[in-house]
N, C-alpha and C positions, 0 to 999 in steps of 0.2 A: 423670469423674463422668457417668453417664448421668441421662437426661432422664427422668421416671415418668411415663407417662399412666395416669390410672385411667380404666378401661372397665368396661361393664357386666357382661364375663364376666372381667374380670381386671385385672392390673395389666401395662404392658408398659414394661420397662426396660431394653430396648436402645437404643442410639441410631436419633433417627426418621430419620437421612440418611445414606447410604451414597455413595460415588463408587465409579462400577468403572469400567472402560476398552471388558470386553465382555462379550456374556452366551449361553449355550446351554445351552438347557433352563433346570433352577434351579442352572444353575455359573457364579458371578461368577468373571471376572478379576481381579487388582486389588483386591480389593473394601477400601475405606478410610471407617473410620465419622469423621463428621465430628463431634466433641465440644464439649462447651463451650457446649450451644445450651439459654441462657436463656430464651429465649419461641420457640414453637411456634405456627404458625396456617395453616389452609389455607381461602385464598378461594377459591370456587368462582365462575369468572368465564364467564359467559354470551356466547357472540360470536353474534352477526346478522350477515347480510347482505342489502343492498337495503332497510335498514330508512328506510322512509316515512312519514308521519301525516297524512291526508286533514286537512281543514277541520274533520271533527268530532270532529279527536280521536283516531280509530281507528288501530291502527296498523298497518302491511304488513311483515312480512318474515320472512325464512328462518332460522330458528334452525342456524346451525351445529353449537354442539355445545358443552358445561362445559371450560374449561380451567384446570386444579386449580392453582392459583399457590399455591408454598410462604414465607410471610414466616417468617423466622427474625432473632431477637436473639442476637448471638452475646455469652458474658460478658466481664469483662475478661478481657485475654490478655495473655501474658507476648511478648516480643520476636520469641522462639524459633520458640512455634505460631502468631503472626500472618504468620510468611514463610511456615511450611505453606499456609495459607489462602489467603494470595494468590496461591501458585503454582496454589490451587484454580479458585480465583474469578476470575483475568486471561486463562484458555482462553475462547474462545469459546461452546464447549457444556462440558456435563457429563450422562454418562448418572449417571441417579441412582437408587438404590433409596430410598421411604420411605413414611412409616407413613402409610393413610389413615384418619382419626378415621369417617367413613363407614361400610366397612366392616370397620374395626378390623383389617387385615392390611396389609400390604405391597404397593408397586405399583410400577414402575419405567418410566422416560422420562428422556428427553435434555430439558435446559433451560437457557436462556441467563438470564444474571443481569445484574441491573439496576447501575448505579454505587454504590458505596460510599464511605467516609470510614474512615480511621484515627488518632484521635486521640490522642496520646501524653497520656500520665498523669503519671507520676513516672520518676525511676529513684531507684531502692532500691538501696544499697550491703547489700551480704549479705558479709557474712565469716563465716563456719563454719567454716573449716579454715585453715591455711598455702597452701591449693593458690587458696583465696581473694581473695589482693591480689595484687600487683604491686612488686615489690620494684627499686626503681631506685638507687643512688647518684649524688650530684651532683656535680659537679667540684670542689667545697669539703670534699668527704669527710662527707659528709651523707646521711644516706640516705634517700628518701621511701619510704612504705608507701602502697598507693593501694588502696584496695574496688574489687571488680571490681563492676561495676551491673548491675543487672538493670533494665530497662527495661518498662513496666507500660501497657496502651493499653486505651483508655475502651470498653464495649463500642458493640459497632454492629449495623446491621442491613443484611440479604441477603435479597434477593428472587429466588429460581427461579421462573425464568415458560417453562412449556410448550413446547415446539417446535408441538407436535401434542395435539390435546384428548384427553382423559381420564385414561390412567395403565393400563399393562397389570399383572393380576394378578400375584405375582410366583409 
């Protein structure tokens, strides 16, 4: 299920975050949307340097430049796409394509990501079919039927934070 942002010239219902590996011109590698993303927000973080504050208050220093931090809620997840994720999310970097509310297009940069939590929920025995259980006899000539589980984890949140300030067009 994709994410809807309504904008002022439209609606945009693609996923706001993309992973690719590499990029030339407007041709992703790899390119893999990353789904599931309950809440959307982009801090626009201001970094200084040499910042000072005289006696009166005033204050000194270099504005280096916006580094667009992407906070994401990811929803609950099944077992399955939470190993996707973390095979995402335990690299180092990740070049990312995503959506800037800004100027309402697409922007892409390399970003390292903050620590997370995965909290297990339930497991849910689902049987739908015969291909469903698990069928064992026991040495007494008994036979156990056992639900395969699906296992169910609470949602969480992932922070992309910048290499490099801004976000180039894509």
């Amino acid at each position: 299920m994709n994410y809807v942002v309504q904008t002022p010239t439209g609606k945009i219902t693609d996923p706001l975050i993309y992973k690719f590996d590499s990029r030339v011109g407007s041709t992703y590698t790899e390119l893999v949307a990353i789904s599931g993303i309950k809440e959307y927000k982009v801090t626009r973080n201001k970094l200084w340097k040499e910042a000072k504050r005289n006696m009166s208050g005033t204050l000194n220093a270099v504005f280096i430049g916006i580094f667009p931090k992407l906070e994401v809620k990811i929803k609950v997840t099944t077992a399955t796409y939470l190993k996707t994720l973390i095979g995402l999310f335990d690299t180092p970097y990740l070049n990312l394509k995503w959506f800037d509310p800004l100027t309402e297009s697409y922007k892409h940069g390399t970003f390292y990501m903050n620590d997370y939590s995965n909290e297990l929920i339930s497991k849910i025995g689902l049987i739908t079919s015969h291909t469903d259980v698990v069928v064992s006899p026991d040495p007494d000539g008994t036979t156990n039927v056992t639900p395969v589980y699906e296992q169910f984890y609470k949602e969480f949140d992932i922070h992309f934070i910048p290499v490099v300030k801004g976000g180039n067009d894509v």
